[in-house]
Steps between C-alpha positions, in 0.01 A plus 500: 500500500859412653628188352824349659790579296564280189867375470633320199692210530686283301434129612649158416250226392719222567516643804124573566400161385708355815294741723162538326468097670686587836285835527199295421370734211489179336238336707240736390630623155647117366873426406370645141339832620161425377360470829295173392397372838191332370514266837074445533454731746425833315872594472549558089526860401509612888864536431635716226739397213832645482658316253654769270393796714692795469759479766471860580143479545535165771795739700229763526242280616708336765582809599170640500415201719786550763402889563151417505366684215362206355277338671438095547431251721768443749687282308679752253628786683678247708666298249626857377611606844714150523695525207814736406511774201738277335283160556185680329709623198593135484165353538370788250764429252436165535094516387556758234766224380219244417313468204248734482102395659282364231116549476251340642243358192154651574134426371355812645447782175820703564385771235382740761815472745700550126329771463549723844891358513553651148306783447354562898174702534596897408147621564577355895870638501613142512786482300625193298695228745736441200615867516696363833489150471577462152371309197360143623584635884919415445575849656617802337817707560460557868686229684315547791107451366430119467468231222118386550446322205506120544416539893251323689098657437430404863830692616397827271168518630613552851760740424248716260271423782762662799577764244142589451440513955860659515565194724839519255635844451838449460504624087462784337174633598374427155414157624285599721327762324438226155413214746217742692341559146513146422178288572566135675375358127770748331800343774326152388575545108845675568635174716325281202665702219855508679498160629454372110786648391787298416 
């Protein structure tokens, strides 16, 4: 699949925290990247955290969004068309510069999410999320592949979910192929497991 080219940038957070609020990232993913919009109306864990995402990883994304290889509802591939290279190594800088997302506590039994993100399920040819994601989902040496540990369940479900319908295809394919093998209870206790972790 043709992704858009990924090009590395060096941002300024100082900088990016000035235009993170005049962009309006802010508006959906808070002043302290955690995306907390808890506002009554169904709105917490719509928007992702970013708080101490890799800053490599948010620069692909955005661009991802801007060449339309990732796929959302209007709102994101415009905000990447308005903005400059410079202003989203900024704005990128700028998240990954804030302390890193913390876990959301959970009641649901997280031993069977543990379980697939550790070891995954060898007999299905699902292999263990940590492998990419890294111990307690903090991302391993691939700047690119996200931290997932700590982000919102309701936000992981619907990416598994777009993953799993290739709705999102804009990773390497072995998203799509572990999503397709994972059941809708399977995405459940991943997005419990990884949104526990602190």
């Amino acid at each position: 699949m043709g992704c858009a080219p990924f090009v590395a940038a060096q941002g300024d957070p100082a900088a990016g925290k000035l235009k993170s609020d005049t962009e309006r990232c802010q508006e959906c993913h808070g002043s302290d990247g955690n995306g907390d919009m808890g506002d009554g109306v169904g709105n917490l864990g719509k928007f992702p955290k970013l708080a101490g995402q890799k800053a490599e990883y948010l620069i692909k994304q955005l661009q991802d969004f801007r060449a339309g290889e990732r796929k959302n509802d209007d709102q994101m591939p415009m905000m990447a068309k308005s903005i400059s290279d410079a202003d989203m190594a900024d704005i990128s800088a700028y998240f990954a510069s804030l302390p890193v997302m913390r876990g959301e506590k959970s009641a649901a039994d997280l031993e069977k999410g543990r379980k697939l993100y550790m070891k995954g399920d060898p007999e299905r040819y699902i292999l263990p999320c940590q492998s990419c994601h890294g111990e307690a989902g903090r991302g391993g040496a691939d700047e690119t592949i996200p931290s997932v540990g700590g982000q919102h369940r309701r936000y992981l479900v619907k990416q598994l979910s777009e993953f799993k319908k290739t709705v999102r295809q804009n990773s390497p394919d072995a998203m799509n192929q572990i999503a397709a093998a994972l059941s809708d209870e399977e995405i459940e206790a991943l997005a419990d497991y990884l949104a526990a972790q602190e």
